[in-house]
DOVEXFI-769999 format. One record per residue (C-alpha): residue number from 1; residue in three letters; x, y, z. Coordinates in pm, 1 decimal, padded with zeros to 6 digits. Example, Ala and Ser with C-alpha at 12.3 -4.5 7.8 and 13.67 -1.06 7.14 Angstrom:
<rs>
+-----+-----+----------+----------+----------+
|   k |   r |     east |    north |       up |
+-----+-----+----------+----------+----------+
|   1 | Ala |  01230.0 | -00450.0 |  00780.0 |
|   2 | Ser |  01367.0 | -00106.0 |  00714.0 |
+-----+-----+----------+----------+----------+
</rs>
This chain:
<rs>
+-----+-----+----------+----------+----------+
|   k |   r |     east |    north |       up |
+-----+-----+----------+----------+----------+
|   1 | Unk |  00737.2 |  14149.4 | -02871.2 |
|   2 | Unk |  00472.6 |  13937.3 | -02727.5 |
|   3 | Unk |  00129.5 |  13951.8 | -03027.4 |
|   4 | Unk | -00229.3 |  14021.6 | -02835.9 |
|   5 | Unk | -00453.8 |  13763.9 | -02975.1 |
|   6 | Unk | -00738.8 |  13886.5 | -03173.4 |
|   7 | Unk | -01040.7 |  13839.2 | -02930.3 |
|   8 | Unk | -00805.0 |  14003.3 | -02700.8 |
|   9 | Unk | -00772.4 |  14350.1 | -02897.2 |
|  10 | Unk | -01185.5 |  14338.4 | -03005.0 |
|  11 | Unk | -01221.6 |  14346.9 | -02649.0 |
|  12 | Unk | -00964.8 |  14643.0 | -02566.3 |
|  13 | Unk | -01096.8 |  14856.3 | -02895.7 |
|  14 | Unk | -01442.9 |  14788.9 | -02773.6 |
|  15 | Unk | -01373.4 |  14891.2 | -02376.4 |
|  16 | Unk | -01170.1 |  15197.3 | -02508.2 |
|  17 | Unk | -01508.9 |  15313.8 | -02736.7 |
|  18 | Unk | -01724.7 |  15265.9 | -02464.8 |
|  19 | Unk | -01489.9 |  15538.1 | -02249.6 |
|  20 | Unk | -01418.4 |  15763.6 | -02524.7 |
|  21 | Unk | -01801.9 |  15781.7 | -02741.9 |
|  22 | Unk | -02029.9 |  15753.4 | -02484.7 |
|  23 | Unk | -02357.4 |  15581.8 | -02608.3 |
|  24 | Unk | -02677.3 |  15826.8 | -02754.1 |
|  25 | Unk | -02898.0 |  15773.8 | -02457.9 |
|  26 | Unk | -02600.8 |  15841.4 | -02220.9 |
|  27 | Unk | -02524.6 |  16199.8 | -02371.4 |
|  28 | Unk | -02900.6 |  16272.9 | -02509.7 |
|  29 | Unk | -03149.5 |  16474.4 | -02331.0 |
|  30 | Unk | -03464.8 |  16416.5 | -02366.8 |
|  31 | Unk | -03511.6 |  16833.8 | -02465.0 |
|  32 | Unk | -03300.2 |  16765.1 | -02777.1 |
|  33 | Unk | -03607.5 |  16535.2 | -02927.6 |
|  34 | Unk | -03882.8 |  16765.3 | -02779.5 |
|  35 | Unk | -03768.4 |  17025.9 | -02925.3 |
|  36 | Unk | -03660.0 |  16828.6 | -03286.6 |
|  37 | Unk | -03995.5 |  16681.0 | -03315.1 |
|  38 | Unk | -04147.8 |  17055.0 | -03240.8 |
|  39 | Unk | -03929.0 |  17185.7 | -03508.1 |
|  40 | Unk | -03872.4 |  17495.5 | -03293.8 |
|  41 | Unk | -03734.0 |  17631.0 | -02963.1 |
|  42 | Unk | -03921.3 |  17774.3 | -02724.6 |
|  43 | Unk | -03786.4 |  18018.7 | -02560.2 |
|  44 | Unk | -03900.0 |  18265.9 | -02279.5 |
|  45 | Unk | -03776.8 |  18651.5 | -02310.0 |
|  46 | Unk | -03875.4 |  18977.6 | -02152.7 |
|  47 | Unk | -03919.9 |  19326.2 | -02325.8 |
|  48 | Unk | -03574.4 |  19489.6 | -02242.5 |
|  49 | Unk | -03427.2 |  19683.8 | -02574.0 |
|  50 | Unk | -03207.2 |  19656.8 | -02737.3 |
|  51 | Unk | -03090.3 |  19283.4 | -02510.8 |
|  52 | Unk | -03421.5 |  19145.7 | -02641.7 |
|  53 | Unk | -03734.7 |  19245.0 | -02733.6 |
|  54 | Unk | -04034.2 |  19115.5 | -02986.4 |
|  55 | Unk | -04098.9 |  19302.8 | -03339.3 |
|  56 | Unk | -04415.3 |  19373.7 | -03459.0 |
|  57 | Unk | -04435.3 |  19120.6 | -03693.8 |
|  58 | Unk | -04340.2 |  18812.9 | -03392.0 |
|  59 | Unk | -03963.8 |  18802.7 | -03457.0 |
|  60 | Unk | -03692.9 |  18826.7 | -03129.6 |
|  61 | Unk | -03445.1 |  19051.0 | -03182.3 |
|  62 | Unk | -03157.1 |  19167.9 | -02996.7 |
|  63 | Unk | -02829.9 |  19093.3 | -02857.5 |
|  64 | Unk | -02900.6 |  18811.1 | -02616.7 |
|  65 | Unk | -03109.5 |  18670.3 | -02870.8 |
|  66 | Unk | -02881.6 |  18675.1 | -03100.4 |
|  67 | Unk | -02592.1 |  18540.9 | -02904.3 |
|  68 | Unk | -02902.1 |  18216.0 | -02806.6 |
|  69 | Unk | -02927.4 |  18203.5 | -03155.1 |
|  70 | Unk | -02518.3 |  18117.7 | -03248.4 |
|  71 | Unk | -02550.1 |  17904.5 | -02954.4 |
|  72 | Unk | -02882.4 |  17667.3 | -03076.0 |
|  73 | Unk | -02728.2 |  17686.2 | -03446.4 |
|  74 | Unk | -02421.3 |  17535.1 | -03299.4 |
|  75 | Unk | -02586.4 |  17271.1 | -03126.6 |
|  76 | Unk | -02785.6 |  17176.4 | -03463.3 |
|  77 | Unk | -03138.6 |  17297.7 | -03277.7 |
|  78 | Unk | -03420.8 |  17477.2 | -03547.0 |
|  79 | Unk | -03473.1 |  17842.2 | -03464.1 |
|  80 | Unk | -03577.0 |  18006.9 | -03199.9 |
|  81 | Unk | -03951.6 |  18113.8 | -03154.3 |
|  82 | Unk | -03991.2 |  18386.7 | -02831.7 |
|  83 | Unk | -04241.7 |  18324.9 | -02530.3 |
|  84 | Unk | -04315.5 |  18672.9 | -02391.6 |
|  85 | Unk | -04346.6 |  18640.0 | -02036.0 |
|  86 | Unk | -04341.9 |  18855.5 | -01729.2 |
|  87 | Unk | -04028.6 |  18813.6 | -01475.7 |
|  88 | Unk | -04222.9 |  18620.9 | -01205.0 |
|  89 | Unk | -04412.7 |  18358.4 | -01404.2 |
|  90 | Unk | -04079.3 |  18273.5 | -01632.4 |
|  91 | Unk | -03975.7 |  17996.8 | -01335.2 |
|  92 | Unk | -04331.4 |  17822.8 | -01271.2 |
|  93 | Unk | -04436.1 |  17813.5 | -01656.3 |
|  94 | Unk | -04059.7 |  17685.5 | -01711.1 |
|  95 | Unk | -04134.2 |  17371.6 | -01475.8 |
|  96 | Unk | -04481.0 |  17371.7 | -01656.5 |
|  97 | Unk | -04352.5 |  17275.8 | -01964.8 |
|  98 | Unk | -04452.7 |  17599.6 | -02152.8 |
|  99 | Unk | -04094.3 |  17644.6 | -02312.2 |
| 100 | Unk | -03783.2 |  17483.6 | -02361.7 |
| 101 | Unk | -03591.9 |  17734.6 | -02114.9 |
| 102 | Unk | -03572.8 |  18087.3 | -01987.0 |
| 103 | Unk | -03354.9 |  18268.4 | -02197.9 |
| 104 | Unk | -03445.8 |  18631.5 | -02069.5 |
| 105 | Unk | -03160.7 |  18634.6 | -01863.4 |
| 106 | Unk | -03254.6 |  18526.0 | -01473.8 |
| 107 | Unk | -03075.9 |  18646.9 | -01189.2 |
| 108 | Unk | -02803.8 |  18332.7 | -00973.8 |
| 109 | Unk | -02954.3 |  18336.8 | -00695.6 |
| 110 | Unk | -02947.4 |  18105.3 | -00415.6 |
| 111 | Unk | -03340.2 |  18084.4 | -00405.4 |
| 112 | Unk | -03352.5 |  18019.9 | -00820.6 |
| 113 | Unk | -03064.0 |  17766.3 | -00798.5 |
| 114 | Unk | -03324.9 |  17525.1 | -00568.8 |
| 115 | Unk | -03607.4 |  17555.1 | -00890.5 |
| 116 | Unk | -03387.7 |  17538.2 | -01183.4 |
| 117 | Unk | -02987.5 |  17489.6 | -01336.8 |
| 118 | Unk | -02823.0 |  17825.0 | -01501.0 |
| 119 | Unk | -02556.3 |  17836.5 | -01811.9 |
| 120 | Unk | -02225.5 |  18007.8 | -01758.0 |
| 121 | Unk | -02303.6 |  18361.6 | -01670.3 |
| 122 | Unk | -02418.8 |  18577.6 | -01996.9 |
| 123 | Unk | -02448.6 |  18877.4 | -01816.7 |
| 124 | Unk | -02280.8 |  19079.0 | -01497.6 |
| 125 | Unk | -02287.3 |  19379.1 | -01310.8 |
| 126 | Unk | -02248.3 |  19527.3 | -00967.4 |
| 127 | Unk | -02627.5 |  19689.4 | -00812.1 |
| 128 | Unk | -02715.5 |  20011.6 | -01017.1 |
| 129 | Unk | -02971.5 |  20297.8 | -00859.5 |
| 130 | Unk | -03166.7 |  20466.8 | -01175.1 |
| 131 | Unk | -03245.6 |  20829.6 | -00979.7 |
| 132 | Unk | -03363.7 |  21139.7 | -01138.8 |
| 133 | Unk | -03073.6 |  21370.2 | -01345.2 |
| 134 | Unk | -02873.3 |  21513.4 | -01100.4 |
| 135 | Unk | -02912.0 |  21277.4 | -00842.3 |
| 136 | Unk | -03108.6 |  21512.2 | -00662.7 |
| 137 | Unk | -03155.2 |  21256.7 | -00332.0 |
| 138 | Unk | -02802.5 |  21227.7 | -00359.9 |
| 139 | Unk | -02814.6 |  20891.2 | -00334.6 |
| 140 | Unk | -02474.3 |  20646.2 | -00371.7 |
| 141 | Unk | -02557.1 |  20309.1 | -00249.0 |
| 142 | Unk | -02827.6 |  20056.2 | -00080.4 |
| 143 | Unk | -02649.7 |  20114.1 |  00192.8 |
| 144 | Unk | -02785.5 |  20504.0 |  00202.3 |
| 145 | Unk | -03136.4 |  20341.9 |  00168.2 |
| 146 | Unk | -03091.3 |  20161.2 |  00552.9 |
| 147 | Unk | -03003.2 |  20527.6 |  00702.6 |
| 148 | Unk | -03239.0 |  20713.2 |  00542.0 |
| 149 | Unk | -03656.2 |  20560.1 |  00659.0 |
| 150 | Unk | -03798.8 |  20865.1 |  00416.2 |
| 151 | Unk | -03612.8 |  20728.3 |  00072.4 |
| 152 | Unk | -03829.3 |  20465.0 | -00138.3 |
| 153 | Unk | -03728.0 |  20211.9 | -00379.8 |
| 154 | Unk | -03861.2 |  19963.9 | -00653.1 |
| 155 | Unk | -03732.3 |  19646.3 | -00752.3 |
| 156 | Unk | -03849.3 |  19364.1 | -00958.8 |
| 157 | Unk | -03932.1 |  19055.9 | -00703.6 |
| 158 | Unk | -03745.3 |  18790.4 | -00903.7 |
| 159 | Unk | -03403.8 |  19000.9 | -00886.2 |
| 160 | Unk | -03076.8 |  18967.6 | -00744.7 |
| 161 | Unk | -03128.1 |  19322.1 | -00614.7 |
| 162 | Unk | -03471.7 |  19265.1 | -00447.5 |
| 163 | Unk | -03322.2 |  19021.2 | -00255.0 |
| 164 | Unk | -03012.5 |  19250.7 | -00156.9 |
| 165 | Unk | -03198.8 |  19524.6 | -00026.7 |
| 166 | Unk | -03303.7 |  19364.4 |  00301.8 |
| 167 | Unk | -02946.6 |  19267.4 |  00366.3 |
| 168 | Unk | -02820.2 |  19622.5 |  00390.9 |
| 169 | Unk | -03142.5 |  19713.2 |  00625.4 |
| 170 | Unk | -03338.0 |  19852.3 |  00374.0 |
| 171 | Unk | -03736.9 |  19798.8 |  00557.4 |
| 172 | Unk | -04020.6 |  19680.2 |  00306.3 |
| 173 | Unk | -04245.9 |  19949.5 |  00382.6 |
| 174 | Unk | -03939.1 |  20123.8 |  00147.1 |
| 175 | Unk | -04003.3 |  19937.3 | -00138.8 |
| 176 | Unk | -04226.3 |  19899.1 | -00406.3 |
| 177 | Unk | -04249.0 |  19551.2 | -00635.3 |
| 178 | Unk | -04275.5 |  19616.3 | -01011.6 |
| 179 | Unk | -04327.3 |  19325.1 | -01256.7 |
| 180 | Unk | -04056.7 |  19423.2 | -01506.6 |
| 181 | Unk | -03833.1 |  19690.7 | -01585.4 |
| 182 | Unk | -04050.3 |  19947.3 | -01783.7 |
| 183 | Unk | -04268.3 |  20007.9 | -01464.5 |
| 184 | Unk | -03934.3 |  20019.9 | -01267.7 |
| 185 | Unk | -03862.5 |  20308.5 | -01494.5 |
| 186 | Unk | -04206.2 |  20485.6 | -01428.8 |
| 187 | Unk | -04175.8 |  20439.8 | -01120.4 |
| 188 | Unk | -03908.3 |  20705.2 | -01076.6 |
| 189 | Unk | -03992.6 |  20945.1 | -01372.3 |
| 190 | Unk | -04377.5 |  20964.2 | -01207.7 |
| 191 | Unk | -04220.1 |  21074.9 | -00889.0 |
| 192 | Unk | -04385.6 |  20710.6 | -00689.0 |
| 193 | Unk | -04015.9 |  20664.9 | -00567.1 |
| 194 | Unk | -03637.0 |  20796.6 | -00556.7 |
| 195 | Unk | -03469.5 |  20501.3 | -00705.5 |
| 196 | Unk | -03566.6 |  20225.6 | -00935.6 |
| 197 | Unk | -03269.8 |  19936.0 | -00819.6 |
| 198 | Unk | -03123.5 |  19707.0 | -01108.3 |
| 199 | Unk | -02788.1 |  19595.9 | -01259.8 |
| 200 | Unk | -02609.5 |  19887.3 | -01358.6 |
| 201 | Unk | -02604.5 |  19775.5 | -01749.0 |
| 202 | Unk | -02949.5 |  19671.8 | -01773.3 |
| 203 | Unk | -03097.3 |  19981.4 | -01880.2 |
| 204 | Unk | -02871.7 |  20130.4 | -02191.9 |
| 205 | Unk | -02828.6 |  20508.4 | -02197.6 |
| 206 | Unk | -03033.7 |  20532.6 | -01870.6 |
| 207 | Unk | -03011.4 |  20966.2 | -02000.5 |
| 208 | Unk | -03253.3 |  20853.8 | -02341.8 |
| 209 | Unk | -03547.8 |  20757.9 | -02093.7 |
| 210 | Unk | -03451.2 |  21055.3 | -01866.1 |
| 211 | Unk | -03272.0 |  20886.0 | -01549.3 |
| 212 | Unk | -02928.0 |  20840.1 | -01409.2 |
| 213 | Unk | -02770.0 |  20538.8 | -01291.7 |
| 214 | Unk | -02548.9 |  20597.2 | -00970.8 |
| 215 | Unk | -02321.4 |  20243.1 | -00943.7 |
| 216 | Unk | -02337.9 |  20122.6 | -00601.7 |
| 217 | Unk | -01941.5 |  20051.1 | -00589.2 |
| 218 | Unk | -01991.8 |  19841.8 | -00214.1 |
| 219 | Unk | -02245.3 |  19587.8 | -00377.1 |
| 220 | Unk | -02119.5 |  19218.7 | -00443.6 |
| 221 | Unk | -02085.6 |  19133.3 | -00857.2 |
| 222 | Unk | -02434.2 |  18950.2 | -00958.3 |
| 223 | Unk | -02461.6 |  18754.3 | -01274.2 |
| 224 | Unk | -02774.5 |  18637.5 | -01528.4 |
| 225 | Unk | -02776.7 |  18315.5 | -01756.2 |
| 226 | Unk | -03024.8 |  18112.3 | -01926.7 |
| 227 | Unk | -03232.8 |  17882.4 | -01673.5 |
| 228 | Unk | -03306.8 |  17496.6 | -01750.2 |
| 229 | Unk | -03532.0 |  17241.4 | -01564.1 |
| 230 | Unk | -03336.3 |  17046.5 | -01375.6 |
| 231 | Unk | -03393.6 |  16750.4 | -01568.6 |
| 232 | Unk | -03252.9 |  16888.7 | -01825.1 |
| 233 | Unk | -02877.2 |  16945.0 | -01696.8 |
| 234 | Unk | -02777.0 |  16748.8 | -02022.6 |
| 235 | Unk | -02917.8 |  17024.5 | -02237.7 |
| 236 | Unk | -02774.6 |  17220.7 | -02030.7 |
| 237 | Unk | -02448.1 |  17128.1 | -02002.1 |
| 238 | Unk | -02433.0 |  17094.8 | -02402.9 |
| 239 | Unk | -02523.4 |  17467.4 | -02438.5 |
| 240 | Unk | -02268.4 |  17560.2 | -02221.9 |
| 241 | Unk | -01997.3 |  17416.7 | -02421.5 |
| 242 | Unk | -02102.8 |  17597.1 | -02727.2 |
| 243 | Unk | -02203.5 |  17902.7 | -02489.5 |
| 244 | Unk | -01832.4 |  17928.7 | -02308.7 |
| 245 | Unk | -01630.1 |  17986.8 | -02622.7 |
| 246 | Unk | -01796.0 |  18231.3 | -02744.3 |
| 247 | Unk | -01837.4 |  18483.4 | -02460.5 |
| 248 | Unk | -01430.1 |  18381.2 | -02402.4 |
| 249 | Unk | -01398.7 |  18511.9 | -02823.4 |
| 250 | Unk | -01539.8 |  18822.5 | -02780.2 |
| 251 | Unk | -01867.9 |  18755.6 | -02956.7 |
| 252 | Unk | -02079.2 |  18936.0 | -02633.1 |
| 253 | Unk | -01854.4 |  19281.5 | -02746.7 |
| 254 | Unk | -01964.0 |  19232.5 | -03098.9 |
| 255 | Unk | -02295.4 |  19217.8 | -03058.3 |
| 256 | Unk | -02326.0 |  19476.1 | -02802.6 |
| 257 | Unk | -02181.1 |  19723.3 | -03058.9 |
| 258 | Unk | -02418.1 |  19588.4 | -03307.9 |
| 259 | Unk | -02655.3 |  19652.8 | -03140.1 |
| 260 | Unk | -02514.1 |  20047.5 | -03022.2 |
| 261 | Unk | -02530.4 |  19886.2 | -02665.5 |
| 262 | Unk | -02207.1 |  20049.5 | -02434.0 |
| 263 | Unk | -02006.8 |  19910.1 | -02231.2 |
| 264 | Unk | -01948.7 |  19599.0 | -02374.5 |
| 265 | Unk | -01592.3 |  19550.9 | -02233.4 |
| 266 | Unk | -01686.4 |  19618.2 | -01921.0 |
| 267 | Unk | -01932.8 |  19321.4 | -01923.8 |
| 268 | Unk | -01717.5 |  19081.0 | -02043.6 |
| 269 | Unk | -01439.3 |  19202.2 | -01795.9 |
| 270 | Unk | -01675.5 |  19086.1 | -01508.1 |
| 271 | Unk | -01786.9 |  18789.5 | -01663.8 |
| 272 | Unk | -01437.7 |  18665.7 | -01702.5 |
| 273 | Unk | -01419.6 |  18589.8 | -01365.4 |
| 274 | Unk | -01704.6 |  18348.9 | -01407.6 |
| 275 | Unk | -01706.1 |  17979.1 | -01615.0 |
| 276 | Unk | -02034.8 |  17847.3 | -01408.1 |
| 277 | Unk | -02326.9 |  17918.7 | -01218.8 |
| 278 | Unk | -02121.6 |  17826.7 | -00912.9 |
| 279 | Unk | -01873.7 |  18043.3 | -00927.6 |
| 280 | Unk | -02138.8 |  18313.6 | -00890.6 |
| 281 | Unk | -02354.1 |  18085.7 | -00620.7 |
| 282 | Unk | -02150.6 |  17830.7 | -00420.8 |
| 283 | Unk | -02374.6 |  17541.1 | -00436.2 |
| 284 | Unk | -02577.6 |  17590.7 | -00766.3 |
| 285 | Unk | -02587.1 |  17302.3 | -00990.5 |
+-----+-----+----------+----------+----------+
</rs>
């Protein structure tokens, strides 16, 4: 057998490194020192119990947070310090530079996919209406909404279901804009409108805070993950690989029952279908 001279191999070992250890600044976002040298992540959340929400004494809680948390730990990143901020700001202070990323759980959508880049899908669900016990307009879909002028609505502006209503006819004079999901909510109880539209998970045991979700069965399946800037796709992409696993494990039905949260399996059931933001979104990054 024919030897390979010695400058020969140094060259072959050193080609085959270069494919298989890419260099630092090749695989290194600039986030990862940001957020090093700040000794913290910055986060944005929203006020949605028991998925996330801010104690008294400053400390993020919940299950999302919790399942960010495994994720940042896994990626060597310090802990996590929250950014309360309302639904519609989260995507202009992100590109601001006012946190790290949006970790409150942002709607795929085709409009959000142009601003920022998504994780894997943490959450999914098909459009829920939060009505009144009993149902009493005897509502069952969006669709319902479109044949019936005298029925009103709120939505948040920022959501998947926002931007669905339109597409089943619903007229804007219908609906009413809410910043967040606790005015959704008193919306409905004050009587203001009929239905207060959302994913039909977002709201846990919809009965405690005196409404009823009715699952619109016709709507598409929409999805939520953690938004990125753009330039940081790196980040991104290196949060996903820690991310993926563990919603694949079974970690998201642990720490839904943790946290008393139902219908943990059902989550995960939907989400299964999902490994990217583009599998939600054709065309998201």
């Amino acid at each position: 057998m024919r030897s390979i001279p010695k400058q020969s191999l140094l060259v072959l070992l050193l080609t085959l490194t270069s494919y298989s250890f890419p260099t630092f600044a090749e695989t290194e976002d600039p986030l990862f020192a940001s957020i090093r040298k700040a000794g913290e992540v910055k986060a944005a959340l929203a006020s949605n119990s028991p998925y996330q929400f801010v104690s008294p004494s400053g400390e993020a809680k919940g299950s999302s947070v919790d399942l960010q948390r495994i994720v940042l730990k896994a990626m060597g990143l310090p802990a996590l310090k929250p950014v309360l901020t309302e639904w519609t700001a989260m995507v202009p202070a992100l590109q601001a530079h006012q946190f790290d990323y949006v970790g409150a759980g942002l709607n795929i959508t085709e409009t959000t996919c142009k601003a920022v880049v998504f994780s894997a899908p943490t959450y999914a669900a098909q459009i829920g209406l939060y009505v009144l016990p009993g149902n009493p307009k005897h509502l069952m879909s969006v669709a319902d909404l479109a044949h019936r002028p005298d029925i009103t609505v709120s939505a948040i502006r920022s959501s998947a279901q926002y931007d669905y209503l339109p597409k089943r006819g619903v007229k804007p004079a219908q609906i009413t804009i809410v910043p967040d999901i606790q005015a959704g909510i008193a919306t409905v109880i004050g009587g203001r409108v009929d239905a207060f539209v959302l994913g039909q998970f977002t709201i846990p045991h919809p009965e405690e805070k005196g409404l009823e979700v009715v699952v619109d069965k016709e709507s598409p399946i929409y999805a939520a993950g953690i938004a990125f800037r753009k330039e940081n796709i790196r980040f991104r992409n290196a949060f996903n690989q820690q991310l993926v696993p563990l919603i694949r494990g079974g970690m998201l039905q642990k720490l839904y029952a943790e946290y008393g949260i139902p219908n943990g399996d059902s989550v995960a059931r939907l989400l299964a279908s999902f490994g990217k933001a583009s599998d939600v979104v054709p065309g998201c990054e």
